[in-house]
C-alpha positions in Angstrom: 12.6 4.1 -4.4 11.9 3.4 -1.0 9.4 1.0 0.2 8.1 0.9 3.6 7.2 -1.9 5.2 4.8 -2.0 8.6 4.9 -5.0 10.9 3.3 -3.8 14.3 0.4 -5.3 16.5 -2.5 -4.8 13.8 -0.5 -6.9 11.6 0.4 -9.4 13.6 -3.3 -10.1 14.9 -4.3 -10.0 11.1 -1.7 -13.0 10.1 -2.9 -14.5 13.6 -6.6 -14.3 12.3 -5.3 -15.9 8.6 -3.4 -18.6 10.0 -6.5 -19.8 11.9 -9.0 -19.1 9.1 -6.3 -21.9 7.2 -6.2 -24.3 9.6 -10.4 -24.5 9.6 -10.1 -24.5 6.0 -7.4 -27.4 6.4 -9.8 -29.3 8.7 -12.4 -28.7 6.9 -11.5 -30.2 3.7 -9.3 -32.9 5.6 -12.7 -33.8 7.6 -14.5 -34.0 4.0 -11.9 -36.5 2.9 -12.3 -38.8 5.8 -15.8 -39.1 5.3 -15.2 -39.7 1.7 -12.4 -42.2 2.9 -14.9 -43.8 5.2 -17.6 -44.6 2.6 -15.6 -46.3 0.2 -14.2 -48.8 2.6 -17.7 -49.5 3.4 -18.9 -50.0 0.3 -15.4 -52.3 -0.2 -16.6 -54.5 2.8 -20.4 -54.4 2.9 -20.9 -54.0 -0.7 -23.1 -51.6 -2.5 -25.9 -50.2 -1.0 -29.6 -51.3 -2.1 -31.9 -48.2 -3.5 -33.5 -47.8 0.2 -30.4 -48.9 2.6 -30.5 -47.6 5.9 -27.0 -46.5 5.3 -26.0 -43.0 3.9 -22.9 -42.6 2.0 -22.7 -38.8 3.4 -23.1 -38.2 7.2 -25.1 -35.5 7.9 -23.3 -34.1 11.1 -19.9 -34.5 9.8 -20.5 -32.9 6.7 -22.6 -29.9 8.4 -19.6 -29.2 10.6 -17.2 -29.1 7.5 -19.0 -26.7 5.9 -19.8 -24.5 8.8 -15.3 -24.6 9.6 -15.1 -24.0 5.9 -17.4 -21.0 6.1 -15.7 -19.5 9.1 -12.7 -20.2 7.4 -13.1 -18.0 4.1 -15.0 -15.5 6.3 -11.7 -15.5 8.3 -9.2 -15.2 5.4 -11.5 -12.3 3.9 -11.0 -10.6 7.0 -7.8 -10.8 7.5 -7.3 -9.3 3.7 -9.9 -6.4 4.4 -8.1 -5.2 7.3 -4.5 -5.4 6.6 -5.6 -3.9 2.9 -7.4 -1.1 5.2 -3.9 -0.7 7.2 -2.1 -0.4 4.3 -4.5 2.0 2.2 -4.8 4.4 5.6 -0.8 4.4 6.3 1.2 7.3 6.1 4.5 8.2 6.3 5.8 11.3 7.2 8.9 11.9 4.0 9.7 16.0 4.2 9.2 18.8 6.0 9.2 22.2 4.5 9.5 25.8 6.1 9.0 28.7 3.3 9.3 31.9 4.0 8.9 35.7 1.7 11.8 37.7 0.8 11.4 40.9 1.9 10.9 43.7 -1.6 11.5 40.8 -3.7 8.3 39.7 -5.4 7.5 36.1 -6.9 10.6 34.8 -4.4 11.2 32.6 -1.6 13.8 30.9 0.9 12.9 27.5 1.6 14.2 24.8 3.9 13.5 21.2 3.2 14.4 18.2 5.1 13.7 15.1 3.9 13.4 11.5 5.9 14.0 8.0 5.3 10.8 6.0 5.7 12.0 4.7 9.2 11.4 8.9 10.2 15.3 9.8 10.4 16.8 12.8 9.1 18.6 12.2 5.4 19.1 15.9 4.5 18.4 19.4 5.4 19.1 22.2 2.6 18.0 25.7 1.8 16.7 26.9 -1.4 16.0 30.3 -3.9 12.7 29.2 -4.8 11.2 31.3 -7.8 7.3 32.0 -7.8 4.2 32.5 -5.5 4.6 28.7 -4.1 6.4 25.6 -4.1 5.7 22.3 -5.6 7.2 19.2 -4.4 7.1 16.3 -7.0 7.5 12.7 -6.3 7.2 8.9 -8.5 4.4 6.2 -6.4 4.7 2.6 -7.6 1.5 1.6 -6.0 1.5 -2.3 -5.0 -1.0 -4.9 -5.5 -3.6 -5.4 -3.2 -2.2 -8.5 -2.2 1.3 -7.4 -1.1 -0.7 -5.3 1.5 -0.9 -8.8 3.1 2.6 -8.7 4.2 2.7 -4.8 5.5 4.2 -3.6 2.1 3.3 -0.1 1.9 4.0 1.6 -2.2 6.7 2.6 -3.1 7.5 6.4 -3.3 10.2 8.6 -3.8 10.8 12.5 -4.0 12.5 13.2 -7.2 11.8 17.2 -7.6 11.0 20.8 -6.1 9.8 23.4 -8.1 8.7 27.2 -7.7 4.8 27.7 -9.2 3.5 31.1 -10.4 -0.2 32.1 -9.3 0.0 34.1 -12.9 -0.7 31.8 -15.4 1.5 34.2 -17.8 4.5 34.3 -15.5 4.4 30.3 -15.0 5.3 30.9 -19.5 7.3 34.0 -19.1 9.2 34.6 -15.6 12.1 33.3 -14.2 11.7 29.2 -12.9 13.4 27.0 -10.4 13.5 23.1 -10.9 16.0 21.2 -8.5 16.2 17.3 -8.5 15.6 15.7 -5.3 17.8 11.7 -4.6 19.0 11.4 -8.1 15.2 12.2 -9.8 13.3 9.4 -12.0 15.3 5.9 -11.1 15.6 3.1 -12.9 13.4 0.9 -11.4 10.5 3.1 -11.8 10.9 4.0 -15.1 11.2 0.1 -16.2 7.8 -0.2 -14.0 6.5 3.1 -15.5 7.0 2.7 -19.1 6.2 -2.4 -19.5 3.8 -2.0 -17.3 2.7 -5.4 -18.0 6.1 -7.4 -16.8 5.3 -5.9 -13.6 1.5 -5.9 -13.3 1.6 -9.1 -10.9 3.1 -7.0 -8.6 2.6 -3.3 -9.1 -1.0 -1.9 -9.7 0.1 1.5 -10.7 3.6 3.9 -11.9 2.8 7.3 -11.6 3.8 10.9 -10.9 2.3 13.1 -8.3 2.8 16.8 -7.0 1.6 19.0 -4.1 2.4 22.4 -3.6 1.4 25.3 -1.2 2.0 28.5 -0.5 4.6 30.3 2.2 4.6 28.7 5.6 5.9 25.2 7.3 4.6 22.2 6.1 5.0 18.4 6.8 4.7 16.4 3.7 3.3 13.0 4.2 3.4 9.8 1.6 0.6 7.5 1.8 -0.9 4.7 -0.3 -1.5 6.7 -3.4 -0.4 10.2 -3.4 1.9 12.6 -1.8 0.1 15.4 1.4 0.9 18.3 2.7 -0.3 19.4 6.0 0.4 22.4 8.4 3.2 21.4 10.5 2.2 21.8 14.5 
């Protein structure tokens, strides 16, 4: 199961923007607490207040300026988990490439190539297949992360476990001949602990699922991204 991680300028200028948006908060409440501080060694010295005393236990400037940082703050820390959530959620990684092509007076048949890449983009595997059927389906598990984790660049998780030939015919998909070839060792055994108690890993892991594309003769670039496995054209 691999899962990418993405540190690049975006993120860095999103924990940038969070760090700040702390410190207001820090200063915020820490300004709160002086004034709170101040009052009571006032009221120590001086006394308590009569009904209509001049003085105010709460001073208005300080305590405008605390609540403007601390607004400024959140507004900060919101941002910073919108965008790098909108990073994570648009991010894709390019994981296969495909090149299918007919065999010539053979019907329902196909030779494909498919080379498959690490999530840093290099080359793990190239192989040709005898793919049965009108097109070919490529089948992958997605652990999709919390929100949260999206924080610290974590892309989900993904990994390509199958290819497949798929009839046009629904009565050949029951009846004619099929392909199915595991892809890095199929279904591991982290996501099927993640896939089938769910709830030990629900802190962490919003979703375990299974997801297919498939398309028809032709070259093809298939792409991983937050939620689901895409196939485009290759250029």
């Amino acid at each position: 199961m691999n899962i990418p991680i993405t540190i690049g300028l975006p993120q860095l200028l999103s924990l940038l923007i969070g760090v700040l948006g702390l410190l207001l908060l820090i200063s915020s409440l820490r300004g709160g607490r002086r004034s709170a501080e101040a009052y009571e060694v006032y009221k120590a010295r001086e006394g308590a207040s009569p009904p209509f005393s001049r003085y105010r236990p709460f001073r208005w400037g300080r305590g405008i300026s605390s609540v403007l940082l601390l607004a400024i703050a959140l507004s900060l820390l919101w941002a910073t988990l919108a965008l790098q959530t909108y990073l994570g959620l648009t991010g894709e990684i390019k994981v296969a490439h495909i090149r299918a092509t007919t065999i010539a007076n053979v019907a329902h048949e196909m030779s494909l190539e498919l080379i498959l890449y690490d999530d840093h983009g290099h080359q793990t595997s190239d192989n040709t297949y005898l793919v049965h059927g009108d097109e070919w389906m490529v089948q992958g598990d997605i652990l999709k992360l919390a929100p949260w984790l999206n924080v610290i660049g974590l892309h989900s998780g993904y990994k390509l476990t199958r290819l497949e030939g798929r009839y046009d015919d629904i009565k050949l998909e029951n009846t004619a001949p099929r392909t199915a070839i595991e892809l890095n060792g199929g279904d591991d055994n982290f996501f099927k602990t993640a896939y089938t108690q769910k709830s030990w890993f629900s802190p962490f892991v919003d979703a375990a699922y299974g997801n297919a594309v498939f398309q028809a003769a032709g070259t093809f670039d298939i792409f991983a991204s937050q939620d689901a496995l895409i196939a485009r054209p290759a250029k």
